[in-house]
C-alpha positions as CSV (number, residue, x, y, z in Angstrom):
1,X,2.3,-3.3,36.7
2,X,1.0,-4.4,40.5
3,X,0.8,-8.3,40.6
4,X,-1.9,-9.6,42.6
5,X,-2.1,-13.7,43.2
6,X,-4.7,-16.1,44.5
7,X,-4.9,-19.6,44.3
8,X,-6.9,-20.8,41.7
9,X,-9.6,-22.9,42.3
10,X,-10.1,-25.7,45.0
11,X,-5.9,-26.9,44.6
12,X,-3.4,-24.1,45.0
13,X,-2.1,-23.2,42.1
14,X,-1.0,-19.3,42.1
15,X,-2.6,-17.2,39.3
16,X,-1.6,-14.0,38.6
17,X,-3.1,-10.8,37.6
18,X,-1.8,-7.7,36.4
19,X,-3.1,-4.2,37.5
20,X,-1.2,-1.0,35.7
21,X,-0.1,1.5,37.7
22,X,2.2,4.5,37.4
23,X,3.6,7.2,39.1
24,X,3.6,10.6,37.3
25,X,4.6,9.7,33.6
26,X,6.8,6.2,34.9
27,X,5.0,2.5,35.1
28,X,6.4,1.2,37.9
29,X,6.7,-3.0,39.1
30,X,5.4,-4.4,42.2
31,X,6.0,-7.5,42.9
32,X,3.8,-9.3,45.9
33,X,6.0,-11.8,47.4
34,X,4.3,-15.6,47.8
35,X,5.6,-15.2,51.6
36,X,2.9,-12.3,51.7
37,X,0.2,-14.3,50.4
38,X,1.1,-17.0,52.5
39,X,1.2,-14.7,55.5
40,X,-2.3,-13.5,54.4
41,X,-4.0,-16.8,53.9
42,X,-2.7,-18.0,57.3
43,X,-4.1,-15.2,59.0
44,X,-7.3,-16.1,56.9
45,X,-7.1,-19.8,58.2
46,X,-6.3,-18.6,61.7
47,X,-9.7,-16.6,61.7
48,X,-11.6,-19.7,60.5
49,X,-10.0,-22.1,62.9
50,X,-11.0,-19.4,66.1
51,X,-14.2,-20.3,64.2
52,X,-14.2,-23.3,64.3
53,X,-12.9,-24.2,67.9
54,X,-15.5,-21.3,69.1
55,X,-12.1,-20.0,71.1
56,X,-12.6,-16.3,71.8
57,X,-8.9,-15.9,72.7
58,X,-7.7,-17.3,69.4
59,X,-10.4,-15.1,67.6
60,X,-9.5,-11.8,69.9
61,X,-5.8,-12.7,69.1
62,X,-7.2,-12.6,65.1
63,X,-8.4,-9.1,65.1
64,X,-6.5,-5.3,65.1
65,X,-6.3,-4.1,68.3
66,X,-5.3,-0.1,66.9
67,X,-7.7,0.1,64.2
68,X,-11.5,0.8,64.8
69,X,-12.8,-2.7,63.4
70,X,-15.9,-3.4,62.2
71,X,-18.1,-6.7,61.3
72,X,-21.4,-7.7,59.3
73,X,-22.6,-11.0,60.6
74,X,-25.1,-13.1,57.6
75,X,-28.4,-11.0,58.6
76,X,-27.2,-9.0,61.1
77,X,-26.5,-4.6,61.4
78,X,-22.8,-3.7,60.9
79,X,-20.8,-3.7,64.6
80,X,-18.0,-1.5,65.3
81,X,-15.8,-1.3,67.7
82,X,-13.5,-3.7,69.0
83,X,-15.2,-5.0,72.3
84,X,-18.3,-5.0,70.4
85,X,-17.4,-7.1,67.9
86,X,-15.5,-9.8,69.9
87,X,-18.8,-9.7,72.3
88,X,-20.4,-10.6,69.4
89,X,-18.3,-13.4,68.6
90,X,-18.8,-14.5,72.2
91,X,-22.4,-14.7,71.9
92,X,-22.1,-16.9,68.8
93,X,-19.7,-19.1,70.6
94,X,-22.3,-19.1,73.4
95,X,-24.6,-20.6,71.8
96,X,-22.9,-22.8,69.2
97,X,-22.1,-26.5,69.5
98,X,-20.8,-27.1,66.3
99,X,-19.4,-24.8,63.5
100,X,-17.4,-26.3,60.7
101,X,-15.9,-24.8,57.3
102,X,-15.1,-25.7,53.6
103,X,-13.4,-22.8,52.3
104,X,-13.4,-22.8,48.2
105,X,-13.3,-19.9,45.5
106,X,-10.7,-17.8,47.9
107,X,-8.8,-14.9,46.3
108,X,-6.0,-12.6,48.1
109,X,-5.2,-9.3,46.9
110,X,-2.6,-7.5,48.9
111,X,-2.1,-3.5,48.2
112,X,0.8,-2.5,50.4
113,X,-0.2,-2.9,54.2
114,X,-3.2,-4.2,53.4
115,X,-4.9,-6.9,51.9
116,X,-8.6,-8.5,51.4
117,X,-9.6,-12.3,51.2
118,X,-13.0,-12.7,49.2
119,X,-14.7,-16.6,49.4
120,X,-17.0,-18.9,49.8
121,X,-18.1,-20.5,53.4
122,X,-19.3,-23.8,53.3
123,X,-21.0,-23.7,57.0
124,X,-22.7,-26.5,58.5
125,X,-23.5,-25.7,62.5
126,X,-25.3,-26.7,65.3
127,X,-27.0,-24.0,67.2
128,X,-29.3,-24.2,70.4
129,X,-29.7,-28.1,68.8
130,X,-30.5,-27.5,65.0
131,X,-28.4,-28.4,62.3
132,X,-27.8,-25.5,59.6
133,X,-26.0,-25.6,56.1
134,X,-25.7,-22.9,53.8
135,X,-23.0,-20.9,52.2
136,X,-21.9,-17.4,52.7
137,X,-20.0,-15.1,50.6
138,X,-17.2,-13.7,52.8
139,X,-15.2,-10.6,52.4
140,X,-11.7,-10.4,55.3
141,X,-9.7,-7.3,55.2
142,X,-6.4,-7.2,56.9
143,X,-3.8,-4.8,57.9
144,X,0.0,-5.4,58.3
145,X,1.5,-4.7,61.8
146,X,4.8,-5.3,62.0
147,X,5.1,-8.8,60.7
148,X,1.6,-9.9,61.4
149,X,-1.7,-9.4,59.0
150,X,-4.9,-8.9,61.4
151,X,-8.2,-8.5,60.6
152,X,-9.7,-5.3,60.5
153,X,-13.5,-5.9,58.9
154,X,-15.2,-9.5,58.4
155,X,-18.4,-9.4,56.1
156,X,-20.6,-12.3,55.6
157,X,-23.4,-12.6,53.1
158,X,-25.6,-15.6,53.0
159,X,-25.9,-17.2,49.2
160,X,-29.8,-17.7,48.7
161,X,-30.8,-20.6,46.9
């Protein structure tokens, strides 16, 4: 059985879920580790607070610097590439006053080196002198190097409605 855990809801409680797997004709156990998930979520908050602060070096220090990343901005084509994406981010910043989050409904799944974060944004900005709310549906995939998890895609969805 592979455990997966994600806090549950707005508190964090852990819940649990278990995935069969096997190798050849043996089940085999895996257990994920909470200092893993913590590890994840922290590089999940450290994305959103290089949000937040619009700091480009805090969100250039977020992202994989081997792996060809990608991103899907709400509304936006996909960008890949590393430069590209973190000029992306830099034009956000540019032209941002004001970006804050509620996260809620966030899961973590780690498989091995690698892990995903799917949740909810809660964004209220101010851009060019508007104020915006809205949520977005956000998937973050992260890779392990050495002892740090980095983000390797970022997708954004807006929720309509």
């Amino acid at each position: 059985m592979r455990l997966a855990c994600g806090p549950g809801g707005a508190g964090f409680s852990l819940r649990w879920r278990l995935y069969p797997v096997y190798a050849g004709d043996a089940y085999f156990h895996e257990v994920i580790s909470v200092t893993e998930h913590e590890a994840v979520t922290e590089a999940n908050q450290h994305f959103y607070r290089a949000f937040e602060t619009l700091d480009i070096e805090q969100m250039r220090s977020a992202w994989d610097e081997e792996y060809d990343v990608t991103c899907t901005h709400p509304g936006w084509p996909l960008i890949q590439g590393r430069s590209e994406v973190l000029q992306s981010w830099a034009n956000i910043f540019t032209n941002t006053m004001v970006m804050q989050f509620t996260i809620t409904e966030s899961s973590v799944v780690i498989e091995g080196d690698w892990a995903w974060v799917i949740c909810t944004e809660g964004l209220r900005s101010v851009v060019d002198g508007r104020v915006n709310e809205g949520k977005i549906e956000a998937t973050n995939i992260f890779r392990k190097r050495g002892e740090r998890w980095l983000l390797v895609h970022h997708h954004g969805s807006p929720v309509m409605g």
